[in-house]
Biopython code that builds the backbone (N, CA, C, O; Angstrom):
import numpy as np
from Bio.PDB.StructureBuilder import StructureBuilder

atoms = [
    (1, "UNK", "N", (11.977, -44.689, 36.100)),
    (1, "UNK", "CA", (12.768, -43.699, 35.381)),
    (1, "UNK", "C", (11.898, -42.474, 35.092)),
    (1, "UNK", "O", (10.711, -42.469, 34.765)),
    (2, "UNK", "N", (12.661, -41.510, 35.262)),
    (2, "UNK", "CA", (11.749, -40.488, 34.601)),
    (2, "UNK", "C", (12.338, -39.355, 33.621)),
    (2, "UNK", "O", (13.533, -39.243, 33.347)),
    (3, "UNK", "N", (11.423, -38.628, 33.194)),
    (3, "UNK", "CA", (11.332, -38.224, 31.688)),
    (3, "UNK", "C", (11.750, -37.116, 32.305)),
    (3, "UNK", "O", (11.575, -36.821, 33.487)),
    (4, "UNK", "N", (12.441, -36.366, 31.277)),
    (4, "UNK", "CA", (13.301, -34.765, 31.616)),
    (4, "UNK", "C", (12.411, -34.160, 30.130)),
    (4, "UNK", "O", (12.582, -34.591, 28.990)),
    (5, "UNK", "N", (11.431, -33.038, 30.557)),
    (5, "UNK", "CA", (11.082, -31.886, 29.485)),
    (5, "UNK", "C", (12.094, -31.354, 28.917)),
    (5, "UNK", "O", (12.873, -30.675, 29.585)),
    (6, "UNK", "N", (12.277, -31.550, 27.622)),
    (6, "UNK", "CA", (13.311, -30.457, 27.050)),
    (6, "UNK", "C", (12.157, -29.489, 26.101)),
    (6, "UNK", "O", (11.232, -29.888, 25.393)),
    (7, "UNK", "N", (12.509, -28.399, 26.328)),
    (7, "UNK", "CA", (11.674, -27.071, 25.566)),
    (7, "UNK", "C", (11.920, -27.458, 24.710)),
    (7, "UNK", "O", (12.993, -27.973, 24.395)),
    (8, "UNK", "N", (10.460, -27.229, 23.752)),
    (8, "UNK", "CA", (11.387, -26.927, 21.970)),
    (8, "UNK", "C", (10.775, -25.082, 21.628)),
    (8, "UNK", "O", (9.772, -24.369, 21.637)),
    (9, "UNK", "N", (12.055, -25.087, 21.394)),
    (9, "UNK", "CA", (11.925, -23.990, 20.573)),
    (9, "UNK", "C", (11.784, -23.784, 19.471)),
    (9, "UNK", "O", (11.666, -22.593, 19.183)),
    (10, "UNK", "N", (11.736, -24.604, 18.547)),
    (10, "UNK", "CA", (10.936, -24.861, 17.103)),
    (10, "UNK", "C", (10.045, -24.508, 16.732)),
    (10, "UNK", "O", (9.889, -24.236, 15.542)),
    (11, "UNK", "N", (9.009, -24.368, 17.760)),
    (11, "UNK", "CA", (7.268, -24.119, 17.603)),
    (11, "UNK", "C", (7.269, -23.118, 18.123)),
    (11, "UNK", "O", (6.067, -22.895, 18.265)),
    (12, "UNK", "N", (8.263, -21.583, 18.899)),
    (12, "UNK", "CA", (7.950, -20.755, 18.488)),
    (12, "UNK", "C", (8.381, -19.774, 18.074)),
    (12, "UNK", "O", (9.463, -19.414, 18.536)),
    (13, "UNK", "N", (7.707, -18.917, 17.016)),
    (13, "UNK", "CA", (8.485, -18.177, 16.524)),
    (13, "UNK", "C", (7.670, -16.382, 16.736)),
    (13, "UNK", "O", (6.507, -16.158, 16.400)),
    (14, "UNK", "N", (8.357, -15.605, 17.183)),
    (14, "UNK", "CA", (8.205, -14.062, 17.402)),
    (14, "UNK", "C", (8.055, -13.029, 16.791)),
    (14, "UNK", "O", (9.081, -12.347, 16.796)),
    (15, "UNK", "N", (7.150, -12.558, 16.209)),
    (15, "UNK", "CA", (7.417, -11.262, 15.136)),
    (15, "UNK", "C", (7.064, -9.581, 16.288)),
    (15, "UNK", "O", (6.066, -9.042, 16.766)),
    (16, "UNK", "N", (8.026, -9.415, 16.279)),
    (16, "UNK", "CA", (7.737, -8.154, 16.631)),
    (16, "UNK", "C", (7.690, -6.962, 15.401)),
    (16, "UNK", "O", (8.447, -6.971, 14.431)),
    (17, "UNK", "N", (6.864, -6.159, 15.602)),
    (17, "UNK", "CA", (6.973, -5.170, 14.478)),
    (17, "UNK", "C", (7.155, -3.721, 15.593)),
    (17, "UNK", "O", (6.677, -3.544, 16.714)),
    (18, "UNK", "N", (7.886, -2.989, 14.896)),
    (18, "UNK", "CA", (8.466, -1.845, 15.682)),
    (18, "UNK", "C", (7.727, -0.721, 14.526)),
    (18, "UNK", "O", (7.726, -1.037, 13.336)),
    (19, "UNK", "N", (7.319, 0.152, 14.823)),
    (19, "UNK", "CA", (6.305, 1.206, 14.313)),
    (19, "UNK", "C", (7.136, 2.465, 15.194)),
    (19, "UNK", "O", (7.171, 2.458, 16.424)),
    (20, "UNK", "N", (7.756, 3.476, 14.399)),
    (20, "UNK", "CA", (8.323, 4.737, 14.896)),
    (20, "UNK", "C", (7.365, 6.215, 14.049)),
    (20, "UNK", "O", (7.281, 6.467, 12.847)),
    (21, "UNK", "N", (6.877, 6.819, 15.019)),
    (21, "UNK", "CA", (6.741, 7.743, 13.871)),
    (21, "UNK", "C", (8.023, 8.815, 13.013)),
    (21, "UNK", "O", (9.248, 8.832, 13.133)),
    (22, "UNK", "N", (7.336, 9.411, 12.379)),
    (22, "UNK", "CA", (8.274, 9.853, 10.629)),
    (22, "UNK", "C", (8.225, 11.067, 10.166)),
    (22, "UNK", "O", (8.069, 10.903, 8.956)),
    (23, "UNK", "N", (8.264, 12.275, 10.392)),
    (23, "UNK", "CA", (8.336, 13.712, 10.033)),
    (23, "UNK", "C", (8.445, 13.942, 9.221)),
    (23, "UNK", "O", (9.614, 14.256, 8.997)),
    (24, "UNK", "N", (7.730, 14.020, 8.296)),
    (24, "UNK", "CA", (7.597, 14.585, 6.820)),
    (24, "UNK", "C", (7.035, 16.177, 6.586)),
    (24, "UNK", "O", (5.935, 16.693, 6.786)),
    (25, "UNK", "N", (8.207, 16.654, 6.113)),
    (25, "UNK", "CA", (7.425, 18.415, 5.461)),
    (25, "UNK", "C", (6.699, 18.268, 4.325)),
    (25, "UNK", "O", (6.897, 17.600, 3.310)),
    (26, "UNK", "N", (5.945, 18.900, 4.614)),
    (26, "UNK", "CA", (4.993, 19.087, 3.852)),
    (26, "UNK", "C", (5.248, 20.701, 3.108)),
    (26, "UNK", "O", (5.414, 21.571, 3.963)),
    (27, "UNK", "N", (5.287, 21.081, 2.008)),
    (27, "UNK", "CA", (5.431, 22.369, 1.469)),
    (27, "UNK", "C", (4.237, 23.187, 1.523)),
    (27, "UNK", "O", (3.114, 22.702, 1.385)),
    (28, "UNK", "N", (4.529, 24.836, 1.786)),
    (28, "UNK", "CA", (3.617, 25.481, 1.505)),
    (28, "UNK", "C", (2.850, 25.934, 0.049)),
    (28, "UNK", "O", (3.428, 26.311, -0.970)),
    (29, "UNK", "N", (1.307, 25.779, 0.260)),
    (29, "UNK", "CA", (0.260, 25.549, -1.044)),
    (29, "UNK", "C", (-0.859, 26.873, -0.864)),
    (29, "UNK", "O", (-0.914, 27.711, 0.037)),
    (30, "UNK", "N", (-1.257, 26.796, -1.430)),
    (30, "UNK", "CA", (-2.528, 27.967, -1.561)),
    (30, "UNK", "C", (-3.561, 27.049, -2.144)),
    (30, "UNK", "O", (-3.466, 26.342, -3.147)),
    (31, "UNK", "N", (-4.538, 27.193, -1.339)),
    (31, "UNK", "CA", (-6.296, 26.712, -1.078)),
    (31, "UNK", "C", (-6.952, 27.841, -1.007)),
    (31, "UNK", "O", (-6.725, 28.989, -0.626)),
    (32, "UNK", "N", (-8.614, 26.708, -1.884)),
    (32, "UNK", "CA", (-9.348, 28.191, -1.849)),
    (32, "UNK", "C", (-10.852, 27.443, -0.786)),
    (32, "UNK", "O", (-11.349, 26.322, -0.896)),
    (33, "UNK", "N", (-11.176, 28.399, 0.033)),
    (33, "UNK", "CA", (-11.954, 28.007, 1.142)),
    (33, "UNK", "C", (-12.976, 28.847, 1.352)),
    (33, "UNK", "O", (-12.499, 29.829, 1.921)),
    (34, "UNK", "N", (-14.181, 28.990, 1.188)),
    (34, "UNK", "CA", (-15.452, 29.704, 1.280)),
    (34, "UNK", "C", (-15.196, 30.901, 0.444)),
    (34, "UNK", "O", (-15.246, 32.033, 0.924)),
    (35, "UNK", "N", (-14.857, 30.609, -1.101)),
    (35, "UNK", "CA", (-14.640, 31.627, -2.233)),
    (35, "UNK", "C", (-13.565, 32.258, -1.785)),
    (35, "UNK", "O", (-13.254, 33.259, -2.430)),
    (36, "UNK", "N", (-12.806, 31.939, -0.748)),
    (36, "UNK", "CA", (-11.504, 32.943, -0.481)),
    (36, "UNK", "C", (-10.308, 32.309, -1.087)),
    (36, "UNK", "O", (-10.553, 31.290, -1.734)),
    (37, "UNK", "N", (-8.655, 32.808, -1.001)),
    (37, "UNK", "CA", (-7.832, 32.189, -1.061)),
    (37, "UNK", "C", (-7.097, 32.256, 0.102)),
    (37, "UNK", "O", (-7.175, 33.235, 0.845)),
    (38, "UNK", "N", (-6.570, 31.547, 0.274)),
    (38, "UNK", "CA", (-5.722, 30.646, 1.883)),
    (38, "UNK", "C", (-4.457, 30.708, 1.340)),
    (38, "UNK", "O", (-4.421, 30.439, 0.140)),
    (39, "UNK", "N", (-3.047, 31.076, 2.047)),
    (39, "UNK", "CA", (-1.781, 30.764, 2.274)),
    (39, "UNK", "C", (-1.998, 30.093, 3.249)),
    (39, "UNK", "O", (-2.552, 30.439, 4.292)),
    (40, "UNK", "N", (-1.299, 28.446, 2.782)),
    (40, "UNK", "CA", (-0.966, 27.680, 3.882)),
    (40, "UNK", "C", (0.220, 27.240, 3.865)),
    (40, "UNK", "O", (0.695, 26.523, 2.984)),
    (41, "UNK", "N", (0.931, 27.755, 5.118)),
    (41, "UNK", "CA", (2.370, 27.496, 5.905)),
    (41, "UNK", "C", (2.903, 25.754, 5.613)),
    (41, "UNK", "O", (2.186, 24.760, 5.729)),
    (42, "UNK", "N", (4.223, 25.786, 5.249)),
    (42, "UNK", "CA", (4.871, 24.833, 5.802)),
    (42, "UNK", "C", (4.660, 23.932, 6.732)),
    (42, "UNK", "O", (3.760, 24.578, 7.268)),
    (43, "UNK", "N", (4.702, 23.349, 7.130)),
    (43, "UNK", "CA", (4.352, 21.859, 8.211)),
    (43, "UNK", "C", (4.784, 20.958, 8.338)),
    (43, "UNK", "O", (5.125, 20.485, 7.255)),
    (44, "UNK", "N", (5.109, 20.053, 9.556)),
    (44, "UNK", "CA", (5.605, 18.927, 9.360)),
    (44, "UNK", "C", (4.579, 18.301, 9.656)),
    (44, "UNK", "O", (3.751, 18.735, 10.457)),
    (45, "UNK", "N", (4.449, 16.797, 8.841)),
    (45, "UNK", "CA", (3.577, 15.863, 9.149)),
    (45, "UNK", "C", (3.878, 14.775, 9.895)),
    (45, "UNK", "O", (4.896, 14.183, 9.537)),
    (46, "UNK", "N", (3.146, 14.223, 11.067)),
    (46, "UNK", "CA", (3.671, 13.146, 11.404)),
    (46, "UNK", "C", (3.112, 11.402, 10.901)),
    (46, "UNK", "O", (1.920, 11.175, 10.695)),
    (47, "UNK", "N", (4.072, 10.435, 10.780)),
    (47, "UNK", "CA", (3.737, 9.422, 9.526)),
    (47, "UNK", "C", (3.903, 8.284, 10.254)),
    (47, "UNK", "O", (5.090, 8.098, 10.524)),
    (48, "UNK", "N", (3.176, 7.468, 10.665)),
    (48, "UNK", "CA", (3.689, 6.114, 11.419)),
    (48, "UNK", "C", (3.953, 5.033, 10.487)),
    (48, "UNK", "O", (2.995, 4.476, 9.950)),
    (49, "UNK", "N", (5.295, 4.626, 10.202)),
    (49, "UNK", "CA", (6.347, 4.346, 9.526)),
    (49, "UNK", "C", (7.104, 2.984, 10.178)),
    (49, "UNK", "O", (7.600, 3.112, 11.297)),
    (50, "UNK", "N", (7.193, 1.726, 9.515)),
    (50, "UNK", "CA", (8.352, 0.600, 9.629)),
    (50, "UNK", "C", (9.668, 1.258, 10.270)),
    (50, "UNK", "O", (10.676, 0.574, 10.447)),
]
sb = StructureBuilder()
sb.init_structure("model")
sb.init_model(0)
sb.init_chain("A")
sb.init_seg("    ")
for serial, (resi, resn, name, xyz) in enumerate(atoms, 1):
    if name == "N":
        sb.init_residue(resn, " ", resi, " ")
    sb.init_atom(name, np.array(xyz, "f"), 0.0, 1.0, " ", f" {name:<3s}", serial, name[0])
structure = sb.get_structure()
């Protein structure tokens, strides 16, 4: 007689994680940089995000 493999699928289990990046604005700020002052622009940031 012989034996028939049945898979188990019990033992395994899959995690996929999905990572999208995420566009975040960022508002414009004023910095001060080698005794000067800086206008800095609007921006979007990019955010790697669930």
């Amino acid at each position: 007689m012989s034996k028939k493999k049945v898979p188990s699928y019990a033992g395994i289990s899959l995690l996929v994680e999905v990572r999208l990046p995420i566009l975040i604005k960022v508002k414009g700020y004023t910095r001060i940089r080698y005794g000067k002052v800086e206008k800095v622009r609007s921006y979007y940031r990019c955010v790697w995000g669930r």
